[in-house]
Structures are given as C-alpha cells and as structure tokens.
C-alpha positions in Angstrom: -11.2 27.6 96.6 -11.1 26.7 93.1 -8.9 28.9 91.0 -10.9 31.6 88.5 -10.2 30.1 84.9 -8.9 33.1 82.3 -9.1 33.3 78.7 -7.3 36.2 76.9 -8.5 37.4 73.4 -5.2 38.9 72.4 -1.8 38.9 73.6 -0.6 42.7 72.1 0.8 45.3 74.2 -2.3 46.1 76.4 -2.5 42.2 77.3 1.2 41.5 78.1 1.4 45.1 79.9 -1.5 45.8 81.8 -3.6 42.4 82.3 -0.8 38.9 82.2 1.7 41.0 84.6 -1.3 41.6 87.4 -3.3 37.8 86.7 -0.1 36.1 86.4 0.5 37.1 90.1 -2.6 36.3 91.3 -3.0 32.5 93.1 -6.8 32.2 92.6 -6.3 33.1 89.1 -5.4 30.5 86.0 -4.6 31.7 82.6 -6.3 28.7 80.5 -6.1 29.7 77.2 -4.3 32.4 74.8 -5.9 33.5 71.3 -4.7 35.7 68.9 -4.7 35.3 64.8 -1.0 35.4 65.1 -0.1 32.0 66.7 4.0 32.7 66.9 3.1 36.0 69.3 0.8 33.6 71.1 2.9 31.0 71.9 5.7 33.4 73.2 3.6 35.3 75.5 2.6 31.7 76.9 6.7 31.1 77.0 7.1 34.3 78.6 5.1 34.5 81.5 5.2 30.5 81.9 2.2 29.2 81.0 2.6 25.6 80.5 -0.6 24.2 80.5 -2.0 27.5 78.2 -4.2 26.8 75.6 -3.3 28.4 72.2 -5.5 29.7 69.5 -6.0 31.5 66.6 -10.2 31.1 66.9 -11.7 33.4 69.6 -14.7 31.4 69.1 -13.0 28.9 70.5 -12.3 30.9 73.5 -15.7 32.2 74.1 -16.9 28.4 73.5 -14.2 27.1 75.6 -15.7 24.9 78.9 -12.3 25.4 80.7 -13.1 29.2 80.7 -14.7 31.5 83.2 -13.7 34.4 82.7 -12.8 36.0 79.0 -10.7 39.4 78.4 -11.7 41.2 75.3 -8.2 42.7 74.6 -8.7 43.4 70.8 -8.8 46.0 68.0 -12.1 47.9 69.2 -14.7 47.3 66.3 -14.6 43.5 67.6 -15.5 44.6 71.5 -19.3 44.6 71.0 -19.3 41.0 68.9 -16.8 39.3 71.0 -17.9 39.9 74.3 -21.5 39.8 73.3 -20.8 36.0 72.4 -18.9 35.6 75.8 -21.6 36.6 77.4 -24.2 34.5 76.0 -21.8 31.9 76.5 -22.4 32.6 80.3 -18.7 33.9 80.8 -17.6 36.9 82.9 -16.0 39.3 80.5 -13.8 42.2 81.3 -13.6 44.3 78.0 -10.6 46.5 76.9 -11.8 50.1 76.4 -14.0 51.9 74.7 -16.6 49.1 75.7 -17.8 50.1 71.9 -18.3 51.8 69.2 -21.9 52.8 70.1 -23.9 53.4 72.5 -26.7 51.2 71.8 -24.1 48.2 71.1 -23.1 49.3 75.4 -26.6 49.4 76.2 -26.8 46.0 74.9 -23.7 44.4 76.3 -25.3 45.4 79.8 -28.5 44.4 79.5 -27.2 40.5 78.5 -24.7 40.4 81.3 -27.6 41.0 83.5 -29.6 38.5 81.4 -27.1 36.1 82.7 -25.9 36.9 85.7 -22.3 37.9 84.9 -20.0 40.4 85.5 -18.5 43.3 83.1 -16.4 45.6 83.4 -14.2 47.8 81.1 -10.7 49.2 81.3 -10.4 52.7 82.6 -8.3 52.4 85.4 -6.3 55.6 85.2 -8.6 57.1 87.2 -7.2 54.6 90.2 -3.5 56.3 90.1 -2.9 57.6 93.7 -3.3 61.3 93.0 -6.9 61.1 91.5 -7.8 59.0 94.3 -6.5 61.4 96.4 -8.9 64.3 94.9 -12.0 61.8 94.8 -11.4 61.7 98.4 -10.6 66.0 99.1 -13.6 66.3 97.1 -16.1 63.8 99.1 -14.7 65.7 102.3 -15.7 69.2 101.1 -12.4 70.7 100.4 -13.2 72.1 97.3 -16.6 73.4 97.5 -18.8 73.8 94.7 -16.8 72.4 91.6 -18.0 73.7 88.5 -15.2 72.9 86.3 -12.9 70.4 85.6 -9.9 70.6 82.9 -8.9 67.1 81.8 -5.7 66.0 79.5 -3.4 63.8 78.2 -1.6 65.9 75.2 1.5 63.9 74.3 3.5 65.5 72.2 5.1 63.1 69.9 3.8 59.7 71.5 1.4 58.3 68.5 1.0 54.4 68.6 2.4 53.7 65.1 2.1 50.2 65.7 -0.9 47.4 65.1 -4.0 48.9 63.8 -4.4 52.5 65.9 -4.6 54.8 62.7 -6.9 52.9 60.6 -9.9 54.1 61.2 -11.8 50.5 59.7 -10.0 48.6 62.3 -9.2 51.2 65.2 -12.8 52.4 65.0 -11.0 56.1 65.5 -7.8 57.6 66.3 -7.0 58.8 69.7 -10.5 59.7 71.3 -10.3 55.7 71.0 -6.8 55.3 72.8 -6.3 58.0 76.0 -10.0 59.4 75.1 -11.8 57.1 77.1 -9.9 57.7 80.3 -9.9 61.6 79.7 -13.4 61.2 79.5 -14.0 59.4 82.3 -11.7 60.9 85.0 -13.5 63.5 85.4 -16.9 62.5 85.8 -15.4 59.6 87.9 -13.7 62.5 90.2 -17.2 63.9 91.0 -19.8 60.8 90.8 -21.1 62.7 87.8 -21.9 60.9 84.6 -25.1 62.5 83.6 -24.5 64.6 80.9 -26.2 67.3 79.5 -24.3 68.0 76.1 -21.3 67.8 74.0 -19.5 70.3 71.6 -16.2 68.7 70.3 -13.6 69.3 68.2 -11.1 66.9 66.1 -8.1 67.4 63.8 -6.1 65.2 61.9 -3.5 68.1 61.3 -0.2 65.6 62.2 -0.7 62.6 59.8 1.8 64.5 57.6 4.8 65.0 60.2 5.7 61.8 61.8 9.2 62.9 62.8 10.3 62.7 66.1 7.8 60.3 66.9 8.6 58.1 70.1 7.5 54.8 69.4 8.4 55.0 65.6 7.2 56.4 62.1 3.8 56.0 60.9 2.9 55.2 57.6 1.1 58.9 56.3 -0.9 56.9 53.8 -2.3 54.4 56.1 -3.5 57.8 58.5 -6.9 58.4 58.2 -8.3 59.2 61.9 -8.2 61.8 64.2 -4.7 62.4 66.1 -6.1 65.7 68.5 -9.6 65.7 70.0 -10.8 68.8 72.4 -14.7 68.5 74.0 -16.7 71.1 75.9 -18.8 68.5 77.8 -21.6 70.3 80.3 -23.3 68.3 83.1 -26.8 68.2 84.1 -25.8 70.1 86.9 -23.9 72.7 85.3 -20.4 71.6 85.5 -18.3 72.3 82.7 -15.5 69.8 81.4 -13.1 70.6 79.0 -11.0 67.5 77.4 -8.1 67.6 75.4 -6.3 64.6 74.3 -3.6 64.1 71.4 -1.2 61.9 70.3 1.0 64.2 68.5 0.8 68.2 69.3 3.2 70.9 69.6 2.7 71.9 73.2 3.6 70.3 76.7 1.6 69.0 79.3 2.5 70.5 83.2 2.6 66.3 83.8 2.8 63.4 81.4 -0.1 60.6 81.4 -3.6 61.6 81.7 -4.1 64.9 84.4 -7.5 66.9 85.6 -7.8 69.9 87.4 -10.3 70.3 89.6 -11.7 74.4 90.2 -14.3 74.8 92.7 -15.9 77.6 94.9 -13.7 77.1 98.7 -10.2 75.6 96.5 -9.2 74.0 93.1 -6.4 71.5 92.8 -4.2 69.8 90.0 -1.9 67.0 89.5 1.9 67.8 89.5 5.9 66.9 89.1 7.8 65.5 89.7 5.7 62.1 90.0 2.3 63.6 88.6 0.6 60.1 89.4 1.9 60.6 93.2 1.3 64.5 94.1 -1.9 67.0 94.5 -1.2 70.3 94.4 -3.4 72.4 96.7 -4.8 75.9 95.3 -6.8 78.9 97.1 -7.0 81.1 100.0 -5.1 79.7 103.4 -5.5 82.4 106.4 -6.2 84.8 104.1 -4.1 84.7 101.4 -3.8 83.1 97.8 -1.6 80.2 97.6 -0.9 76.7 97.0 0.7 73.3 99.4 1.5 70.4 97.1 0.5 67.1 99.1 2.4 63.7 98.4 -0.2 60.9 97.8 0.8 58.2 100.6 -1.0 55.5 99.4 1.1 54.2 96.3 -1.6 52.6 94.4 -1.1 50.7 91.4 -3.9 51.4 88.9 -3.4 48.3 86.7 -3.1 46.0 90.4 -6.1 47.6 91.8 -8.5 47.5 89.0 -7.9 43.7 88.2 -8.0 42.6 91.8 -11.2 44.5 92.4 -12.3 42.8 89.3 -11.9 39.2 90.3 -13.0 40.2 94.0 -16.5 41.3 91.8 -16.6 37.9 90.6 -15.9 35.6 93.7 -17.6 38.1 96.0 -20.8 38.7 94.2 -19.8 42.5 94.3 -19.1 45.5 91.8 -15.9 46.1 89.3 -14.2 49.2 89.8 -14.8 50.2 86.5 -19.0 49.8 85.9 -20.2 48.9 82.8 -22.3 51.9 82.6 -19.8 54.2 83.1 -18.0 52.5 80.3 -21.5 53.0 78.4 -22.0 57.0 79.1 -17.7 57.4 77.9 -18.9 55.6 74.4 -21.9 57.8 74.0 -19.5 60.8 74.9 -17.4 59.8 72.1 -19.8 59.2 69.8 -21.3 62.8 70.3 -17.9 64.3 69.9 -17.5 62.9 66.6 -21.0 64.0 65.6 -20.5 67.2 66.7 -17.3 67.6 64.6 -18.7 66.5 62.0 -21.9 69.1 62.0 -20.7 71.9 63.9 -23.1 71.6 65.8 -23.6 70.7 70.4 -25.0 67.3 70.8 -27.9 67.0 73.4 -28.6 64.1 75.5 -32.3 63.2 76.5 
C-alpha cells in the first residue's frame, strides 16, 4: 500500500508535540513537506525528527498546491483555519485542522459543506476527550450507570499556565484568548460524554482580570501591553433536552483544580462521577448510594489510551478506510458556534438562543 503523503502548515508547539511525534511513527504515513514563515524553525524540525527528503517552505500555498500532498494539517494561528483549509480542500486534499475549526460558524458550516463537495475527509483537534478516564465515563454512561444526567461540570482552570509565547494573547492573530486554547475541548467533552451536541442556549461570562499580574507564570512573562483577550471564560450552556453544562476554563486564576488538564463531572439521577488523583487522565471516581448508603469507589482506567495516538490513527484509518475521524467536523462546527455565543453573550448580557 502506498504510503499517505503529509503536509504540515506549521511546525510550532502543537505540530512538534501532538502531530510529528504520532505521524512520524506511523509506516503508511510520509511527511512530504514542512511550511512555516520562519524557515530556520522549519528546517530544524525537519532535522529533528529526520526528515530527509522534507520539503521546506515559507508559502502555505505552496503546500495546499503541492501534487506530492494528500493530506494537509492546518496547525496555525486560528484566524488562518477557515482560508487555509478552505484552499486545501478545493485543492482536493484531506485536511485535519487544529482547533477551533474557526472563528465562525458559518466559515464551519462552509468548510463542511466543500469537503463533502469533494469527497475528502476533515476533521479537527479535540482529542482530550480520548484520555482513558473520559472514555471510561462515555462507556459507564452508554451502560446506564448513571441514570438520567442532567448536569455536567466541565474545567480546565490552570492557575498560572498562560501561553506567553507566539501569538495567544493578541486577539488580531489568536482570534481570542483562552476560550480559543483549552475552550474548545471544555466545550466539547461534555457534549461528547453524552452524544449531545444540540444546544438549546448560552449565557457566558469572560474576564480579562490577569493581564496585569504575570508573575509566577509557568511558561514565562507576558508582555501586559500586548494583552488584549480574555484569560478566564465561565458558560452556562443548556441542551435541548434540559441538561445543564457549566464550563469554566482559565489560563491564569487564583484557585486549584481537584486534577490538572481538562476534567468533567458527570451528576445524574442512579450516580454521578468525576475525574481524580493521582493520574486524573487514568482514574473515575464513583459517586452515590451502594447497598444503601452514600459513598464513592475510585476505578483505575485499564486501558491506557493515548489521546494524541488514538485520534491521529483513527484519522488516517478515516482516510484509507473510507470511514469517520474521531473528532467530526460537525462537532468541531457546534464548539465554534458555542464560542461565538459566549462572546456574544458577554458582550450583551444577554442568553444566546440557538434555532
């Protein structure tokens, strides 16, 4: 079988940590060509994981244009999502594209509608959801365990954990702050848990309270001047079937998360359950009534899934095998539209209804 041919649209930290470590690995997989505007961090990725025969560019129209390409990972600041993989696509490449899929809705709801036009595959990046505790509720949940679940809390509150390199608090060329960066999976995660991503509406709530107090910061100082998104974002979001989510998601707040990374609690009417220490990604902790009294068992996930491995093998199984990403573009489409009303509801005050 003929090997699927890659090109990456930038080689920053999301490209060399989530997508070269997994594709690199992979023997029907060839990396063809590298683009981003700076050539030096180009051509060192293409030293560093040994790609000889690589490609480099500084022109993603190259890329997108490229004959030797079949495949095309938008892995980008995210104002350029909708425009590069829109061009991909026309081009009659598969495109996996970073999350958020895109700034707006409509710009998601066109994306789909020319990969069908094609006949290609797309798929976005919200693989958290595929860490082996989550996986492990999807499944409690599709068994019955819980009952009726008519909430879910989601989070990822990192206390001093602000990305205050490349481009993330510039809102012209992040497109937002952090509903852009852990948003998206907060967002999803739930509605992933339960199958549910028809929304009824959205009240949110954003702050840019931090911009001024970038001590203790993990991965460095930012630059208050250069600060002009959102750093904490909260959302009611209700589902058409009355289920309640409530998201929370910061990049630099005084408070502590029961687990780091990106957590949901699940409360319905027979249990609830949550994602614990020491290993969050690796343990469900069991909550209700157990012959007749209140308690709680914490289970230890088995299956030791690796979310970046299993969302980029699924997605070049969807491509050879004619079959579906993990990640579907129109989830990635309702998760944009869900950000977009939590900015508009900031903004106004006001809940955001969906038709």
């Amino acid at each position: 079988m003929s090997k699927l041919r890659v090109g990456l649209i930038g080689t920053g930290v999301i490209s060399r940590d989530k997508h070269l470590p997994v594709l690199t690995k992979m023997d029907n997989v060839e990396i063809t060509v590298l683009c981003d505007i700076d050539k030096e961090k180009a051509e060192k990725v293409k030293a560093d994981y040994g790609l000889e025969n690589a490609k480099v560019t500084t022109d993603w129209h190259e890329v997108t244009a490229d004959p030797d390409v079949d495949v095309i990972h938008v892995l980008t600041p995210n104002p350029l999502h909708y425009e590069m993989t829109m061009e991909a696509l026309k081009a009659n490449k598969h495109v996996y594209c970073e999350k958020p899929m895109a700034l707006k809705y409509s710009d998601c709801l066109e994306m789909i509608e020319q990969a069908k036009k094609v006949g290609k595959k797309l798929t976005t990046g919200t693989q958290w959801r595929y860490n082996p505790a989550p996986m492990k509720m999807k499944e409690m949940i599709k068994e019955g365990v819980f009952g009726d679940i008519y909430y879910i809390n989601s989070q990822q509150l990192r206390p001093r954990r602000l990305p205050a390199y490349g481009v993330y608090t510039n809102k012209e060329l992040n497109g937002g702050g952090v509903l852009m960066d852990g948003g998206p999976h907060s967002i999803d995660l739930p509605m992933w848990l339960t199958d549910n991503y028809d929304v009824k509406c959205v009240y949110g709530k954003t702050f840019d309270k931090m911009k001024n107090h970038p001590e203790g910061n993990d991965l460095g100082p930012w630059d208050p001047d250069n600060f002009d998104v959102e750093d904490t974002a909260i959302a009611e979001i209700t589902m058409k079937n009355g289920m309640l989510i409530h998201m929370e998601t910061a990049w630099a707040i005084n408070m502590l998360q029961p687990a780091p990374g990106i957590t949901a609690a699940v409360v319905g009417t027979k249990a609830g359950a949550d994602m614990v220490g020491p290993g969050f990604e690796n343990h469900v902790r069991v909550i209700g009534v157990k012959d007749g009294k209140f308690g709680n068992e914490t289970i230890e996930c088995t299956d030791k899934v690796n979310m970046f491995e299993y969302d980029l093998h699924r997605w070049v199984e969807a491509i050879e095998n004619n079959t579906d990403p993990a990640v579907l573009p129109e989830q990635g489409a309702v998760v944009t539209r869900v950000i977009e009303a939590i900015y508009k509801s900031a903004e106004t005050g006001e809940v955001v209804y969906f038709d």
